[in-house]
TIKOLKOL-205125 format. One line per 5 residues: number of its first residue (from 0); their letters; for each residue x, y, z of C-alpha. Coordinates in Angstrom, 1 decimal. Example, Ala and Ser with C-alpha at 12.3 -4.5 7.8 and 13.67 -1.06 7.14 Angstrom:
0	AS	12.3 -4.5 7.8 | 13.7 -1.1 7.1 .
END
This chain:
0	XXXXX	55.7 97.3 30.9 | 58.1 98.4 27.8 | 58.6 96.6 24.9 | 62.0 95.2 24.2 | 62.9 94.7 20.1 .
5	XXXXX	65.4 92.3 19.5 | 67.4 93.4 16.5 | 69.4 90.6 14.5 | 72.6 92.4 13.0 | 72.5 92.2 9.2 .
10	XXXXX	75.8 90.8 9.1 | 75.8 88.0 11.5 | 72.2 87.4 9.4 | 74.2 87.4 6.4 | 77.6 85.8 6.3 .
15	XXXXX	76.2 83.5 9.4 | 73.3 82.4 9.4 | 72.4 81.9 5.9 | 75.3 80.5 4.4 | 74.6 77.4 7.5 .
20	XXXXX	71.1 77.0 6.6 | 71.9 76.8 2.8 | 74.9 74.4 3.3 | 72.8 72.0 5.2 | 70.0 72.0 3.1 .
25	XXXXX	71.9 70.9 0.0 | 74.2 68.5 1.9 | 70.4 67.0 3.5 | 69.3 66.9 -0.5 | 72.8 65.6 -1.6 .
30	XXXXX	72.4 63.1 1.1 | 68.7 62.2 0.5 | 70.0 60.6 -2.9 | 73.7 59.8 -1.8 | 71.2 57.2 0.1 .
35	XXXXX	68.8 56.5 -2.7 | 71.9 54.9 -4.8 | 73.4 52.8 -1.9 | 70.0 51.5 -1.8 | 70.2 47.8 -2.6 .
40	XXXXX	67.5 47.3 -5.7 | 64.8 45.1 -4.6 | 65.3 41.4 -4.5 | 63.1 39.4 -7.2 | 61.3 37.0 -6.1 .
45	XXXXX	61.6 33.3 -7.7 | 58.4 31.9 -9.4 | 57.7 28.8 -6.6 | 58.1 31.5 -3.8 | 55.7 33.8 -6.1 .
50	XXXXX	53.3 30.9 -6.6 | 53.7 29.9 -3.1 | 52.3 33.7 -2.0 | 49.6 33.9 -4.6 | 47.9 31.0 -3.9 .
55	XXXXX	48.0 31.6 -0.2 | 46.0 34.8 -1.3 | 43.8 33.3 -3.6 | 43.0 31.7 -0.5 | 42.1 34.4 1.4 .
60	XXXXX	40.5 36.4 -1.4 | 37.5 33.1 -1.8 | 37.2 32.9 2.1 | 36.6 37.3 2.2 | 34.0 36.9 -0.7 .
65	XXXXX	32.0 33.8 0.4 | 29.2 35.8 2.3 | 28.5 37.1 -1.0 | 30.4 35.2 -3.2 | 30.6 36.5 -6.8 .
70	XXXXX	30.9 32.7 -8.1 | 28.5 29.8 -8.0 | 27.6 27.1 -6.0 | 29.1 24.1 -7.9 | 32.6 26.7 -8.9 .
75	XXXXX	33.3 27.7 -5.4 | 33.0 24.1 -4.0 | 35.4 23.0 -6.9 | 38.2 25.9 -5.9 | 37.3 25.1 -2.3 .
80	XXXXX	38.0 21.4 -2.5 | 41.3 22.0 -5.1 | 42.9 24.1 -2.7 | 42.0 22.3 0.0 | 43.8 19.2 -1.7 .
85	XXXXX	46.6 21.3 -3.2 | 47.6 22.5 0.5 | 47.5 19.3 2.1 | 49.7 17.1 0.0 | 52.0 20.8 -0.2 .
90	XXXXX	51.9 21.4 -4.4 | 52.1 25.3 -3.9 | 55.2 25.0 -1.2 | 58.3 26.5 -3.0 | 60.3 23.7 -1.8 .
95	XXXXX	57.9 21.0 -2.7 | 56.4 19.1 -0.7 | 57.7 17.9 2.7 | 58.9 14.4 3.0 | 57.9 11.9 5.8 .
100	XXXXX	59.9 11.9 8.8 | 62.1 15.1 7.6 | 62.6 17.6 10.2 | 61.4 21.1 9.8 | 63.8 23.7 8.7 .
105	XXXXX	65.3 25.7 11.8 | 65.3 29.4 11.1 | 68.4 31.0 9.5 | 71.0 32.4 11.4 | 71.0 36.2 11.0 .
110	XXXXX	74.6 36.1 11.1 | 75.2 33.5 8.5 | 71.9 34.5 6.6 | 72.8 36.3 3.1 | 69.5 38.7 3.4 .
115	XXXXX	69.6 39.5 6.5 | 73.5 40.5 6.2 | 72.7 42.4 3.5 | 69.7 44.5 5.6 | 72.4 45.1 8.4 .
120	XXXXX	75.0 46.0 6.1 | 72.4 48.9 4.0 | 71.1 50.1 7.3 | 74.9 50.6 8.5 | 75.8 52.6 4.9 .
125	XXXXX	72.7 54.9 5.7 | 73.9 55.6 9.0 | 76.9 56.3 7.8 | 75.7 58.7 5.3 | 74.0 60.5 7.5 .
130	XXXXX	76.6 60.5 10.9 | 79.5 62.3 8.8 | 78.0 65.3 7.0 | 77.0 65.7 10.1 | 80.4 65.8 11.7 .
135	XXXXX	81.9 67.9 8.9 | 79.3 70.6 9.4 | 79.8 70.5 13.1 | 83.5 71.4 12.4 | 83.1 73.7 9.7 .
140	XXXXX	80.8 75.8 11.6 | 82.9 75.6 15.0 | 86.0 76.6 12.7 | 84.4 79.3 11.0 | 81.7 80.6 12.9 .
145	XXXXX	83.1 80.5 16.7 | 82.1 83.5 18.5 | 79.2 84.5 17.2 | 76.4 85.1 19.3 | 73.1 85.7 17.9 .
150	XXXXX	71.5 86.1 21.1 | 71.7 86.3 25.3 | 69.2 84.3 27.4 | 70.0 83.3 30.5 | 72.4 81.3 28.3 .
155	XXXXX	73.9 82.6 24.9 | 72.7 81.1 21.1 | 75.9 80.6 19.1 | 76.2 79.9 15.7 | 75.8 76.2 16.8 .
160	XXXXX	72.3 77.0 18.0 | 71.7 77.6 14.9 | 72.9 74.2 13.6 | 70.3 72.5 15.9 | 67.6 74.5 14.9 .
165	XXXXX	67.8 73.9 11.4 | 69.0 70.4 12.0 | 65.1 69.6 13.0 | 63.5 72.7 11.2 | 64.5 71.7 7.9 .
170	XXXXX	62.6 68.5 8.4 | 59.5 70.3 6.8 | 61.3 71.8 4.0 | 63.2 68.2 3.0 | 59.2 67.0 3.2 .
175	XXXXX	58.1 69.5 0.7 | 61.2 69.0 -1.8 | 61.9 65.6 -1.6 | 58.2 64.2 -0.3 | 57.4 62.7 3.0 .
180	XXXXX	59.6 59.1 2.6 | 62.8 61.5 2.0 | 66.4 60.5 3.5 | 66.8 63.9 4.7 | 64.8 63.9 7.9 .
185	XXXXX	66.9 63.7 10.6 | 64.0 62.9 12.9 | 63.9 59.4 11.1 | 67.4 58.5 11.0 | 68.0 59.5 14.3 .
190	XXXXX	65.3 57.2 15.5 | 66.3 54.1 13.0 | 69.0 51.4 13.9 | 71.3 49.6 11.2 | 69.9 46.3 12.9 .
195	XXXXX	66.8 47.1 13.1 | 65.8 44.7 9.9 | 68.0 42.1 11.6 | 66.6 42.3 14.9 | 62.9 42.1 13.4 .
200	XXXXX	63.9 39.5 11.4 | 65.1 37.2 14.1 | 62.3 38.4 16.4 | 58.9 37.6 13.7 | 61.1 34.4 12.0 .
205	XXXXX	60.5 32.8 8.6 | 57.2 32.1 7.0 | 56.2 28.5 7.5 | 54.1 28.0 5.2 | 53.3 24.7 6.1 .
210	XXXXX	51.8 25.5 9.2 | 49.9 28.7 7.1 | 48.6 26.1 4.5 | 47.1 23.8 7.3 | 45.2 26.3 8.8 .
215	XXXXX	43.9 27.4 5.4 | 42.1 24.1 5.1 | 40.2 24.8 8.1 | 39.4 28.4 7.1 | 38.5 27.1 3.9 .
220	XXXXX	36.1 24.4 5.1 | 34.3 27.1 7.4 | 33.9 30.0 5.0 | 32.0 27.2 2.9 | 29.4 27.6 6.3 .
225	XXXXX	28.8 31.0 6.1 | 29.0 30.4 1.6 | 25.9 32.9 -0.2 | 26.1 33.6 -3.9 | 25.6 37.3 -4.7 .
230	XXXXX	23.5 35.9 -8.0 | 20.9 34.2 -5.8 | 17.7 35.4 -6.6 | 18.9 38.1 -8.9 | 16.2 37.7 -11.4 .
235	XXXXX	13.2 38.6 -8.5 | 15.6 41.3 -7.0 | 15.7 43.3 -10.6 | 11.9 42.6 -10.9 | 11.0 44.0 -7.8 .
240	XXXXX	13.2 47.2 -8.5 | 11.9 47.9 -11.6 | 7.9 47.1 -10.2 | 7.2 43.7 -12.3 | 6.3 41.8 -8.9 .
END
């Protein structure tokens, strides 16, 4: 069986093939951080909705620990019972706390919601971004490249072959310039929607911390079942380490 060499002509290697792969490389940098400044900054949050979260995890946090509980008996029960109060009459919801016979609130119309407008309307400016360079190489290369064949299979690899090779095989060189969370990858754009936030939005629906806070109180009346502090017996446990009993 003889070998075949397959020889690449310097020139088509040259004034072809690298002047594509160079263009699209910068335009995939230019475009990573094209994308960065259309970036909306992210939204603060306001100090009830911030209180609201942290004592919802301050929550947690005591119910994790209580098997071995770095706080005493007499502490935890005090925390325990001031939550437990706190979340039922509803201190720590950022809207204060609900009135009798008031309707919960329905969940906000994507549509007519301002945050998830905004998400639709940054995920359609990416896509944007990323759908014309796109376009622009495709003509510049079919304007100035047509007719080049780099090589003959059973079907020929144009200059536009080349274009969808790098397309995907730059991936790993945006990754080692710009870092794995790049704009550059075409393997993640192409698999990301503008709606995508709206559409998870709608689908997991707003927080009701009410409901959150009410099952808290049972958590929190449980955990005090299962309730050891890690100081228990401390003074016997460093004696018998160190061989005084």
């Amino acid at each position: 069986m003889s070998d075949y060499n397959f020889e690449l002509d310097p020139q088509i290697r040259n004034w072809v093939l690298f002047p594509i792969t160079l263009v699209m490389l910068l335009v995939g940098i230019l475009r990573h951080y094209v994308v960065m400044l259309l970036k909306d900054p992210p939204k603060q949050l306001t100090k009830a909705a911030t209180r609201e979260q942290r004592a919802l995890a301050r929550s947690q946090i005591l119910r994790a620990t209580a098997p071995n509980s770095p706080i005493a008996k007499s502490y935890y029960s005090s925390i325990t019972t001031h939550l437990c109060t706190a979340f039922e009459a509803g201190e720590y919801l950022k809207d204060g706390p609900p009135k009798e016979g008031e309707p919960s609130a329905a969940p906000p119309n994507p549509l007519t919601d301002p945050a998830a407008m905004d998400g639709m309307m940054s995920g359609m400016k990416t896509q944007m971004v990323m759908m014309v360079p796109q376009m622009v190489i495709m003509g510049w290369i079919n304007f100035f490249f047509s007719g080049f064949v780099l090589i003959k299979l059973p079907f020929p690899l144009t200059s536009l072959s080349w274009y969808f090779l790098n397309l995907f095989g730059l991936n790993g060189v945006y990754r080692l310039i710009l870092g794995n969370d790049n704009a550059a990858d075409s393997s993640q754009s192409m698999t990301q929607s503008p709606f995508a936030t709206t559409g998870a939005a709608t689908a997991t629906g707003p927080v009701d911390y009410v409901k959150i806070f009410k099952a808290e109180i049972d958590n929190l009346q449980l955990s005090e079942g299962v309730y050891k502090w890690a100081g228990e017996g401390v003074e016997e446990r460093v004696l018998k380490m160190y061989g005084k009993l």
